[in-house]
N, C-alpha and C positions, 0 to 999 in steps of 0.2 A: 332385445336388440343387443349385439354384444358389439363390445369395444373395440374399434379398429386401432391397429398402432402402425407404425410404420417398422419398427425393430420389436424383435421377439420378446417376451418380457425378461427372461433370462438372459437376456443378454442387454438389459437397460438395467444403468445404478441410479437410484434415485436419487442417494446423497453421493458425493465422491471426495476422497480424502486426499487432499494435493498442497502440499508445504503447511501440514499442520492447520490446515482451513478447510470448513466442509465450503464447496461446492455443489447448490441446488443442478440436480441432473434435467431438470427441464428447461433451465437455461441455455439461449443458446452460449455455444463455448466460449466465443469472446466475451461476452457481456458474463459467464458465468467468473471465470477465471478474474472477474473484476472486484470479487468476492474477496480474493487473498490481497491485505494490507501491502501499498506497493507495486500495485497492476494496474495499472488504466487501460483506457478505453483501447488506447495508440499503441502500448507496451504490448498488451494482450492480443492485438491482430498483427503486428509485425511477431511475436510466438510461434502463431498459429500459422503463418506465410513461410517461416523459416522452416517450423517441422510439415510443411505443405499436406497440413488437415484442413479439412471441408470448412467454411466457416458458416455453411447451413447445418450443421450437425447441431447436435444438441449434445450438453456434456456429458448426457447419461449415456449417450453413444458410445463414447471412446474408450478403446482396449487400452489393456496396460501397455501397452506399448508407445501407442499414443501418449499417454500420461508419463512413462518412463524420460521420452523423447523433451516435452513439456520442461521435465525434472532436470534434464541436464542442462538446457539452454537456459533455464535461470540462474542454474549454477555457476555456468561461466557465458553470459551473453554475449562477453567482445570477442571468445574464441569461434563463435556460429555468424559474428558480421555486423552484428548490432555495433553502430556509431558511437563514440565516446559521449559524444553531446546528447544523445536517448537516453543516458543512463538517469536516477534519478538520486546520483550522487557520485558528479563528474571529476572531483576532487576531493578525496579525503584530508583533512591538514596531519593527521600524523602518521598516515603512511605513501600519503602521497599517489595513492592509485584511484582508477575509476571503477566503480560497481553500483549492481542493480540491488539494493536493498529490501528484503522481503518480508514479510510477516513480524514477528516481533523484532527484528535487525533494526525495524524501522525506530520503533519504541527505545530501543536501547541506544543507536548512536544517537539521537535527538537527544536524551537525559545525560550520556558521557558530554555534550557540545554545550549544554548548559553549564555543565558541574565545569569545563573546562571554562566557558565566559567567565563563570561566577569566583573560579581558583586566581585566574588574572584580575581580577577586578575590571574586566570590561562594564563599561556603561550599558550593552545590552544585558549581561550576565546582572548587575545588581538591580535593574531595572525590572527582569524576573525573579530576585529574589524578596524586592518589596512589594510584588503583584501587583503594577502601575502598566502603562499602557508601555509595548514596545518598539514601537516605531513610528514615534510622532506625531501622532495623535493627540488632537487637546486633552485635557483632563477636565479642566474646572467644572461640568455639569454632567457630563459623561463618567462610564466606567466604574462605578459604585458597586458592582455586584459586589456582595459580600462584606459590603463596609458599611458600617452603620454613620449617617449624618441627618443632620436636621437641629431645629433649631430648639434649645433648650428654653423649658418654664420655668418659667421664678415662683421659687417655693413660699 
Protein backbone atom coordinates (compact mmCIF):
# COMPACT_ATOMS: atom_id res chain seq x y z
CA UNK A 1 0.00 0.00 0.00
CA UNK A 2 1.76 3.22 -0.66
CA UNK A 3 1.48 6.41 1.08
CA UNK A 4 -0.96 9.06 -0.01
CA UNK A 5 0.17 12.70 0.69
CA UNK A 6 -1.53 15.60 -0.25
CA UNK A 7 1.78 17.74 -1.76
CA UNK A 8 4.54 16.09 -3.68
CA UNK A 9 7.26 14.95 -1.65
CA UNK A 10 9.62 17.28 -3.30
CA UNK A 11 8.07 19.83 -2.60
CA UNK A 12 7.34 19.22 1.28
CA UNK A 13 10.30 20.34 3.96
CA UNK A 14 10.13 18.45 6.87
CA UNK A 15 12.17 20.81 9.04
CA UNK A 16 11.99 24.53 7.96
CA UNK A 17 14.48 27.11 8.92
CA UNK A 18 12.65 30.53 9.93
CA UNK A 19 14.44 33.30 12.44
CA UNK A 20 17.09 30.95 13.39
CA UNK A 21 14.36 28.33 14.61
CA UNK A 22 13.65 24.92 13.17
CA UNK A 23 10.07 24.64 12.32
CA UNK A 24 8.44 21.01 12.45
CA UNK A 25 6.90 20.85 8.75
CA UNK A 26 4.06 18.69 9.77
CA UNK A 27 2.74 21.35 11.88
CA UNK A 28 0.14 23.22 10.97
CA UNK A 29 1.70 26.84 10.22
CA UNK A 30 0.18 28.69 12.86
CA UNK A 31 0.72 26.28 15.71
CA UNK A 32 4.29 25.61 13.84
CA UNK A 33 5.51 29.14 13.68
CA UNK A 34 4.78 28.88 17.66
CA UNK A 35 8.09 27.16 17.77
CA UNK A 36 10.19 30.50 17.31
CA UNK A 37 10.68 32.17 21.02
CA UNK A 38 8.21 35.20 20.75
CA UNK A 39 5.24 33.81 18.59
CA UNK A 40 2.01 33.02 19.99
CA UNK A 41 -0.74 31.46 19.27
CA UNK A 42 -2.57 35.18 18.38
CA UNK A 43 0.80 36.73 17.00
CA UNK A 44 1.20 33.70 14.64
CA UNK A 45 -2.40 33.89 12.96
CA UNK A 46 -2.65 37.60 12.60
CA UNK A 47 1.16 36.57 10.47
CA UNK A 48 -0.35 34.32 8.60
CA UNK A 49 -3.90 36.78 7.87
CA UNK A 50 -1.57 39.66 6.87
CA UNK A 51 0.69 37.61 4.28
CA UNK A 52 -3.04 35.95 3.45
CA UNK A 53 -1.59 32.06 3.64
CA UNK A 54 -3.93 29.17 4.13
CA UNK A 55 -4.06 28.42 7.75
CA UNK A 56 -4.95 24.74 6.88
CA UNK A 57 -1.66 24.36 5.25
CA UNK A 58 0.93 22.67 6.89
CA UNK A 59 4.52 24.37 7.31
CA UNK A 60 6.14 21.98 5.28
CA UNK A 61 3.87 23.49 2.59
CA UNK A 62 5.18 26.75 2.12
CA UNK A 63 7.34 28.25 -0.66
CA UNK A 64 10.04 30.59 -0.02
CA UNK A 65 8.17 33.00 -0.67
CA UNK A 66 5.63 32.42 1.73
CA UNK A 67 8.46 32.18 4.26
CA UNK A 68 10.25 35.45 2.64
CA UNK A 69 6.80 37.18 3.28
CA UNK A 70 6.59 35.71 7.02
CA UNK A 71 10.40 37.28 7.32
CA UNK A 72 9.51 40.69 6.51
CA UNK A 73 6.43 41.31 8.71
CA UNK A 74 8.37 40.34 11.61
CA UNK A 75 10.89 42.39 10.76
CA UNK A 76 8.75 45.45 10.78
CA UNK A 77 5.04 44.41 12.16
CA UNK A 78 3.65 47.98 12.72
CA UNK A 79 4.77 48.82 9.03
CA UNK A 80 2.03 45.65 7.58
CA UNK A 81 -0.91 47.04 10.41
CA UNK A 82 -0.21 45.07 13.35
CA UNK A 83 -1.43 47.40 16.64
CA UNK A 84 1.09 48.90 18.86
CA UNK A 85 -0.81 47.16 21.80
CA UNK A 86 0.02 43.36 19.84
CA UNK A 87 3.31 43.93 20.10
CA UNK A 88 5.09 42.08 22.82
CA UNK A 89 7.17 44.95 23.89
CA UNK A 90 5.05 48.10 23.45
CA UNK A 91 7.50 50.35 24.99
CA UNK A 92 10.98 50.23 25.16
CA UNK A 93 12.48 52.58 28.17
CA UNK A 94 15.71 53.49 26.31
CA UNK A 95 14.70 53.95 23.01
CA UNK A 96 11.25 54.63 23.48
CA UNK A 97 9.65 52.60 20.53
CA UNK A 98 7.34 49.73 19.95
CA UNK A 99 8.59 46.11 18.54
CA UNK A 100 7.92 42.44 18.12
CA UNK A 101 10.86 40.83 19.84
CA UNK A 102 12.00 37.38 18.52
CA UNK A 103 14.08 34.60 19.12
CA UNK A 104 17.00 35.40 21.09
CA UNK A 105 16.00 39.40 21.17
CA UNK A 106 13.82 38.05 23.64
CA UNK A 107 16.75 36.56 25.88
CA UNK A 108 18.91 39.52 25.50
CA UNK A 109 16.59 42.55 26.36
CA UNK A 110 15.16 40.58 29.39
CA UNK A 111 19.12 40.14 30.84
CA UNK A 112 20.02 44.16 29.43
CA UNK A 113 16.31 45.10 31.97
CA UNK A 114 17.74 43.14 34.71
CA UNK A 115 21.41 44.37 34.67
CA UNK A 116 19.58 47.83 34.21
CA UNK A 117 17.07 47.15 37.62
CA UNK A 118 20.04 45.89 39.22
CA UNK A 119 22.65 49.11 37.89
CA UNK A 120 19.87 51.56 39.68
CA UNK A 121 19.40 49.51 42.56
CA UNK A 122 15.64 48.98 41.95
CA UNK A 123 14.08 46.69 44.61
CA UNK A 124 12.91 44.37 41.76
CA UNK A 125 16.64 44.35 40.35
CA UNK A 126 18.23 43.31 43.89
CA UNK A 127 15.59 41.25 44.69
CA UNK A 128 16.97 39.04 41.41
CA UNK A 129 20.00 39.46 42.38
CA UNK A 130 19.70 37.78 45.81
CA UNK A 131 17.29 34.94 44.12
CA UNK A 132 14.17 35.71 46.53
CA UNK A 133 10.90 35.80 45.19
CA UNK A 134 9.91 38.83 42.88
CA UNK A 135 6.69 39.96 43.10
CA UNK A 136 5.30 39.37 46.45
CA UNK A 137 5.12 36.50 47.27
CA UNK A 138 5.45 35.10 50.88
CA UNK A 139 8.77 33.63 51.38
CA UNK A 140 8.77 32.01 55.00
CA UNK A 141 8.05 28.24 53.83
CA UNK A 142 8.04 28.66 50.07
CA UNK A 143 10.80 29.30 47.46
CA UNK A 144 13.85 27.17 48.80
CA UNK A 145 14.93 25.68 45.59
CA UNK A 146 18.37 25.74 45.81
CA UNK A 147 18.95 26.84 49.50
CA UNK A 148 19.85 24.72 51.90
CA UNK A 149 17.60 24.99 55.41
CA UNK A 150 16.69 22.68 58.10
CA UNK A 151 17.22 22.31 61.43
CA UNK A 152 20.71 21.74 62.78
CA UNK A 153 22.05 18.48 65.37
CA UNK A 154 23.84 19.11 68.44
CA UNK A 155 26.92 17.57 68.16
Amino acid sequence: MSHLSIVPNNEFTHILRIQNTNVKGKDKVMFGLTAIKGIGKRFSNLILKLAEIDLDKRAGELKEQDIETINKILANPTEWGVPKWFLNRPSDPREGTSTQLIANQVDTKLREDLERLKKIKNHRGLRHFWGLKVRGQHTNSTGRKGRTLGVQRKK
